[in-house]
C-alpha positions as CSV (number, residue, x, y, z in Angstrom):
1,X,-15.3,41.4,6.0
2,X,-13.3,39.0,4.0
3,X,-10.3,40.9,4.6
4,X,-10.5,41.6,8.3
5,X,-11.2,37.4,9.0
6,X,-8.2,36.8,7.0
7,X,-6.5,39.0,9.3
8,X,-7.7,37.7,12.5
9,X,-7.0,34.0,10.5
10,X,-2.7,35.5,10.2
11,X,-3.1,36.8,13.7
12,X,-3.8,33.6,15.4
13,X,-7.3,34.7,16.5
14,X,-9.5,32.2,14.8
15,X,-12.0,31.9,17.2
16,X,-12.9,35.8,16.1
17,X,-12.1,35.6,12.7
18,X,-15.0,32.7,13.2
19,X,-17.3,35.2,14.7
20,X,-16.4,37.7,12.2
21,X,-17.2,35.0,9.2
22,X,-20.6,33.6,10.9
23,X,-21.8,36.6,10.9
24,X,-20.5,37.2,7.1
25,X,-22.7,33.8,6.4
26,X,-25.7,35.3,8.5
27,X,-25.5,38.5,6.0
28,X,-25.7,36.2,2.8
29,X,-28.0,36.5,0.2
30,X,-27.6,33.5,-1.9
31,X,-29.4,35.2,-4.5
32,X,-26.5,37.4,-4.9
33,X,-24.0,35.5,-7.4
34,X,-21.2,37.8,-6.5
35,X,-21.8,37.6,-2.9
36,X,-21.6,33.9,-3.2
37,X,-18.9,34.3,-5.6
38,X,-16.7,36.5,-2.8
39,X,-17.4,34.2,0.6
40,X,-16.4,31.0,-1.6
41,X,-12.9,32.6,-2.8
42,X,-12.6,34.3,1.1
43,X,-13.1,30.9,2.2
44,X,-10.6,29.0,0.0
45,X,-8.3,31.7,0.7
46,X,-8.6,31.0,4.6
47,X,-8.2,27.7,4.9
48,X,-5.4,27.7,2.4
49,X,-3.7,29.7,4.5
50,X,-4.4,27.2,7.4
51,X,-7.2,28.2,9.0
52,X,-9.4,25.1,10.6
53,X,-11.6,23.8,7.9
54,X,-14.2,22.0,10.3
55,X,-15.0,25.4,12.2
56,X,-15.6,27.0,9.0
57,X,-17.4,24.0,7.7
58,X,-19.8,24.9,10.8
59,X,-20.3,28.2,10.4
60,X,-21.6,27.6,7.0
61,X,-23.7,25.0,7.5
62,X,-26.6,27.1,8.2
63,X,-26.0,29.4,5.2
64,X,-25.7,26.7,3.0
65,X,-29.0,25.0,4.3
66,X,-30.7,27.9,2.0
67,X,-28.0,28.1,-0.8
68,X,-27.2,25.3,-3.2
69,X,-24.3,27.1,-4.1
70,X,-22.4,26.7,-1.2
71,X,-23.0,23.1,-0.7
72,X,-19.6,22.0,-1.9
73,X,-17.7,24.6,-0.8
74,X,-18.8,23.0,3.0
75,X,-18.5,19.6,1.7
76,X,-14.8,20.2,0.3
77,X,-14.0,21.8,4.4
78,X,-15.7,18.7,6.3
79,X,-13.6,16.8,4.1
80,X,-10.3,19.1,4.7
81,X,-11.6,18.2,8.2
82,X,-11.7,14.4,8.3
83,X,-15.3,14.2,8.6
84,X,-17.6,12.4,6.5
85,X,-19.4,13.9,4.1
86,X,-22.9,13.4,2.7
87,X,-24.2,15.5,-0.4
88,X,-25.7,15.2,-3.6
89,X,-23.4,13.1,-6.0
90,X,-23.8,16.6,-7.9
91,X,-22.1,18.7,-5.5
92,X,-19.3,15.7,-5.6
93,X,-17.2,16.9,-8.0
94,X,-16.8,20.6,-7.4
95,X,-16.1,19.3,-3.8
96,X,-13.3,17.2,-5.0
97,X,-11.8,20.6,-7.4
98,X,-12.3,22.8,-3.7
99,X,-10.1,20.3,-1.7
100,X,-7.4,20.6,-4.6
101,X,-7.6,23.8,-5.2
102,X,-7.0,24.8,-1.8
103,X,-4.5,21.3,-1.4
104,X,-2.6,23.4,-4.5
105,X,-2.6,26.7,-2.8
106,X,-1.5,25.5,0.7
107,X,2.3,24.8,-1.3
């Protein structure tokens, strides 16, 4: 799935490749390290390639409502976004390392 909302993302169709990703966050299971692991790289990889952080940061706002472990990775796209943001102070930091990372990759 990754793949194909990447492609949607290059196509200039975001408003599927958003349909394509909710479901993606629907099918989580945050148990799953490596599941986790994949839609948080996906993710950076979108945006980074200029996808709109805030309707991403939407999407997963459900999914991360029952996983800890994506937390920042929303946080780090509400902030890509302009909004504010309001998490843990633990969740912070990795925030912070999301926005640069993807910051880096954009150039």
């Amino acid at each position: 799935m990754g793949s194909r909302i990447h492609a949607l993302v290059l196509e200039g169709d975001e408003s599927a490749a958003v349909r394509v990703f909710r479901t993606m966050c629907d099918d989580l299971d945050v148990a799953d390290s490596e599941m986790v692991g994949k839609i948080v790289w996906d993710t950076i990889d979108l945006i980074a390639a200029d996808a709109e952080p805030g309707v991403f940061a939407d999407a997963l706002a459900d999914a991360a409502e029952d996983g800890k472990p994506l937390i920042a990775l929303m946080a780090a796209l509400q902030r890509l976004a302009g909004r504010p943001v309001r998490v843990p102070e633990e969740f912070e930091k990795v925030a912070g390392d999301i926005v640069r990372m993807i910051e880096d990759r954009r150039r």
